[in-house]
C-alpha positions in Angstrom: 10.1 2.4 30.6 9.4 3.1 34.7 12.4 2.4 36.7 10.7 -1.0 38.3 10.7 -2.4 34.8 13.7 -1.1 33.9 15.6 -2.9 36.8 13.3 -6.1 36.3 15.2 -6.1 32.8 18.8 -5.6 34.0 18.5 -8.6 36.8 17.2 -10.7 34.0 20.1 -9.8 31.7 22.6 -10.1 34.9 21.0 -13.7 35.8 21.2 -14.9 31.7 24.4 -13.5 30.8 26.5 -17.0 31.2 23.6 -18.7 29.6 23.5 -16.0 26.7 27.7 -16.4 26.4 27.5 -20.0 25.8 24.8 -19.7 23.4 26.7 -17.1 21.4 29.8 -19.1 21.6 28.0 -22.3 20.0 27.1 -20.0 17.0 29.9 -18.7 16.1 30.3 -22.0 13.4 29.1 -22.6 10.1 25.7 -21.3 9.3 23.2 -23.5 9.1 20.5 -22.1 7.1 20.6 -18.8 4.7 19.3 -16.2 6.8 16.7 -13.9 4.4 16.0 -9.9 5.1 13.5 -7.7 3.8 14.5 -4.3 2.2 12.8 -1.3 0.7 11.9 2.1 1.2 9.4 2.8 4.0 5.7 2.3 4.1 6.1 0.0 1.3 4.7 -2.9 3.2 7.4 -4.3 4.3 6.2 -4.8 8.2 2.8 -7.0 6.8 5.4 -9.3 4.5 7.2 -9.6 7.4 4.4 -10.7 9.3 3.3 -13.2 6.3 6.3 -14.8 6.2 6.4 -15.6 9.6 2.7 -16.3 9.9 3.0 -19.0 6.9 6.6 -20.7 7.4 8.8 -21.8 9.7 11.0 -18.9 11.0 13.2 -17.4 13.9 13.3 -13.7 14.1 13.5 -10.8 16.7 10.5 -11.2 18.5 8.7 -8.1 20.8 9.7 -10.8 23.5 14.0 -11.2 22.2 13.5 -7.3 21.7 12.8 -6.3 25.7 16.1 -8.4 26.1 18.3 -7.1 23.5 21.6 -7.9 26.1 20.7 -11.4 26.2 18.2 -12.6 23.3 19.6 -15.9 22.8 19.2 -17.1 26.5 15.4 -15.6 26.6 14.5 -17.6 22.6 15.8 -20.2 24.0 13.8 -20.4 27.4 11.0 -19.5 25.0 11.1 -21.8 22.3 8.7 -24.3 24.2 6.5 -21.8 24.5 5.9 -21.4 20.8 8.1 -18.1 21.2 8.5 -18.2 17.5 5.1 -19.2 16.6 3.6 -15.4 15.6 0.0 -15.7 16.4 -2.4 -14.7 13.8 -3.0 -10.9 13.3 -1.8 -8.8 10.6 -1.9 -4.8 12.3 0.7 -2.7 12.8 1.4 0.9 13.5 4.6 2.2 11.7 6.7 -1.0 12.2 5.1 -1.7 15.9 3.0 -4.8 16.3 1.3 -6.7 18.8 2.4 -10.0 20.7 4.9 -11.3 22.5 5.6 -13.9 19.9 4.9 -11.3 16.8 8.1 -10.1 14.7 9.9 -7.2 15.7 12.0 -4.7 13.4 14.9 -5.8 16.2 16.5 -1.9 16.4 17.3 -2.3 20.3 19.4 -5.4 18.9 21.0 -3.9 16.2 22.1 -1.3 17.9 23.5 -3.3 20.4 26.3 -4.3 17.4 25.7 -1.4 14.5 25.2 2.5 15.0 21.8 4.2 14.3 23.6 6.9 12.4 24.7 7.1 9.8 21.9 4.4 8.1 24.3 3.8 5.5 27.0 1.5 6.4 29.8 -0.4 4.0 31.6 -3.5 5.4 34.7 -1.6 6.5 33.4 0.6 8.9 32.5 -1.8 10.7 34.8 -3.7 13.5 35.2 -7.4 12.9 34.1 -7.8 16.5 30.9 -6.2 15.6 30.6 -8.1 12.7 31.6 -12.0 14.4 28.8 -11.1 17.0 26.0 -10.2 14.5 26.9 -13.4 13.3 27.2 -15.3 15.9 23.7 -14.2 17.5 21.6 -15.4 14.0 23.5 -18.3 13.8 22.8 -20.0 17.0 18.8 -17.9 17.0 18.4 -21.0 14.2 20.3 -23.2 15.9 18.1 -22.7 18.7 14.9 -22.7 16.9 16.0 -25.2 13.7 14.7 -22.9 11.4 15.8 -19.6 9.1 16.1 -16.4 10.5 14.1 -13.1 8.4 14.4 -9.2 9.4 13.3 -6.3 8.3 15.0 -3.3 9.9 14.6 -0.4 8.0 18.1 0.8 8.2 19.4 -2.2 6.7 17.7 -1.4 3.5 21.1 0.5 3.1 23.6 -2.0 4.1 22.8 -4.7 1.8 26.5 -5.1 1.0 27.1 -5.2 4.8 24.9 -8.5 5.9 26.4 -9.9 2.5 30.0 -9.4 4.1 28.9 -10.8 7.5 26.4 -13.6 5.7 27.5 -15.0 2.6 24.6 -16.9 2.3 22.4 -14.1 3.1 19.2 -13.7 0.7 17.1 -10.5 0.3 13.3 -9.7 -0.3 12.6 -6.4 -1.9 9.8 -4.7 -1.5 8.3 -1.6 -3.9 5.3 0.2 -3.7 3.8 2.5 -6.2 5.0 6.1 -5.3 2.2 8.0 -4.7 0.7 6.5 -2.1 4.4 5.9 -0.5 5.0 9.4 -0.7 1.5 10.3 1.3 2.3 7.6 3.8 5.6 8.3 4.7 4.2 12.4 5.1 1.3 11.0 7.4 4.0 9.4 10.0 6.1 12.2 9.6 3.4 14.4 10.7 2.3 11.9 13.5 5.9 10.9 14.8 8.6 13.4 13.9 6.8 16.7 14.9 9.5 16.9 18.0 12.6 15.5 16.2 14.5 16.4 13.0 11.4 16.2 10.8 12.7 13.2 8.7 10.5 9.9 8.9 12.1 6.7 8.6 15.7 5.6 7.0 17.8 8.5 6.2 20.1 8.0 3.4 23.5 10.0 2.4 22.4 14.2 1.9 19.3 13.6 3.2 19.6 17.1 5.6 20.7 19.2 2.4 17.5 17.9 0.8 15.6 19.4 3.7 16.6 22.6 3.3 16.2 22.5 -0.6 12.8 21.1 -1.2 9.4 20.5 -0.4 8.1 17.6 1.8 6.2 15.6 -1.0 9.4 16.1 -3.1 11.8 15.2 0.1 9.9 12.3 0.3 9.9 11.1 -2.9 13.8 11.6 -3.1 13.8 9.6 -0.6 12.2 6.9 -2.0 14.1 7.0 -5.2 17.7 7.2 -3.3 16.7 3.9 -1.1 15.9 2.0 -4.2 18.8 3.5 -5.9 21.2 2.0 -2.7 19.5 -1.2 -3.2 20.0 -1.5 -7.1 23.6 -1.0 -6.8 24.1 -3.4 -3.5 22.1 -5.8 -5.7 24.7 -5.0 -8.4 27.4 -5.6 -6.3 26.5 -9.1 -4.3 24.4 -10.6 -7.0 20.9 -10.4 -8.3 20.1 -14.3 -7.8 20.2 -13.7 -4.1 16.9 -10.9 -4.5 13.5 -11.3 -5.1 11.1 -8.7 -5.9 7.5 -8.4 -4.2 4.9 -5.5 -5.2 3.1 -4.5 -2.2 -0.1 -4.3 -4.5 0.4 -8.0 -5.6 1.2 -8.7 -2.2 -2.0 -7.5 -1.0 -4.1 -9.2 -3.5 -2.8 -12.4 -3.3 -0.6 -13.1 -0.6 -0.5 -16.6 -0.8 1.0 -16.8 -3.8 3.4 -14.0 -3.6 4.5 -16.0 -0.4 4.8 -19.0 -1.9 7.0 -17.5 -5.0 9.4 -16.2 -2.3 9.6 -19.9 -0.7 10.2 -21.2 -4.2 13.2 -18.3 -4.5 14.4 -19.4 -1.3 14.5 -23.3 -1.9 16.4 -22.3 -5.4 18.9 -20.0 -4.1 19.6 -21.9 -0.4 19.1 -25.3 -1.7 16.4 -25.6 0.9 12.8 -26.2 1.6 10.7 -23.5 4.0 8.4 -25.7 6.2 4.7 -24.2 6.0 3.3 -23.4 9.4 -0.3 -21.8 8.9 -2.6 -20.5 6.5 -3.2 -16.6 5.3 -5.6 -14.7 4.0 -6.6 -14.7 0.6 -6.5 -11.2 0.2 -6.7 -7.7 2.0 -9.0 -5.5 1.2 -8.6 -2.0 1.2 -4.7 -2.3 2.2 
């Protein structure tokens, strides 16, 4: 970011800060709706469900817009919400997590890691401070007090602290989403060949022993442990907080008829939370070549 825009950013933060405090303050009650967050390895699909279920229903989420504010998210939604700010315009591309829009869902990292560390990925509930933990909170619960509606995530890290949001949301519920392995394995090499070529080589959520399997073993085969370790992380958090709160979606069914598949996961949701998502706008019927 160029310095001009950079200091744009910290006068708006400096000017919204009271207004951002009181927000935060007003959430830190009862939540009011089961906020719902997407899991699963990488390139599994997971960005384009996100963008369905926001497209289709009702939701508050990290916008591109909340995400330029990270310091003060709450005061920006809130000036933003008459603006449609959680209305994600139609358009369904990406580019490994990134899309396009001020009102289209973001992955959120420059808020999370406002309140979690990047590293390590995998995080259990007590390594976490209960500060860190009563403003994660606090921030979702007044984002959908703000907008009236549930708040869904995907941020990829979080696909390994299942039993974390579960400590800081009892109510929380999770989509999983799987992808045959194969063509998982070839995406995630293709972004680590287009994005990691200056860093540590490793694409995407890193979970426990990941750098001992990068000196042991081949790419495809690093990739596909990868794979098989997220989705072991995730069987034993779903273990562990309860299956009835996680619904499965193939990224092949997904893709061939999203409507459906959507409208399964707002039938899981109405069972689990008790409540009905409001449908906003229509989807494709299919996509072709995903």
């Amino acid at each position: 970011m160029s310095g001009a825009k950079e200091a744009v950013r910290v006068a708006v933060h400096r000017l919204l800060q009271p207004i951002e405090t009181t927000l935060r303050r007003a959430g830190d009650g009862s939540v009011e709706h089961a906020p719902l967050f997407i899991v699963g390895p990488p390139r599994t699909g997971s960005t384009l469900l996100y963008q369905l279920l926001v497209r289709r229903y009702r939701f508050c989420y990290f916008s591109n817009l909340l995400n330029r504010f990270p310091a003060t998210p709450l005061a920006v939604a809130n000036l933003s919400k008459s603006l449609g700010g959680f209305d994600a315009v139609a358009g369904f591309e990406s580019r490994y997590g990134a899309t396009l829009g001020w009102r289209s869902p973001n992955q959120g990292r420059e808020c999370w890691v406002r309140w979690l560390p990047e590293s390590p990925n995998a995080l259990e509930p007590h390594a976490v401070p209960l500060e860190a933990k009563r403003r994660i909170r606090a921030t979702v619960c007044a984002l959908q007090r703000i907008s009236d509606r549930p708040f869904v995530n995907k941020w990829p890290p979080n696909s390994l602290r299942v039993r974390l949001l579960a400590d800081i949301f009892p109510q929380a519920l999770f989509v999983r989403i799987s992808r045959a392995t194969e063509p998982t394995v070839r995406s995630i090499l293709r972004g680590r060949d287009e994005l990691c070529r200056r860093g540590s080589g490793w694409f995407s959520v890193k979970p426990p022993g990941y750098r001992e399997i990068m000196n042991d073993r081949a790419p495809a085969e690093q990739a596909g442990w990868q794979i098989s370790s997220i989705e072991h992380a995730i069987d034993e958090d779903r273990a562990a907080v309860g299956v009835r709160r996680f619904f499965h979606v193939q990224y092949e069914e997904l893709t061939r008829r999203p409507r459906q598949v959507l409208d399964e996961v707002a039938a899981f949701y109405e069972e689990a939370a008790g409540v009905a998502l409001e449908k906003r706008c229509e989807v494709p019927d299919s996509f072709t070549g995903a």
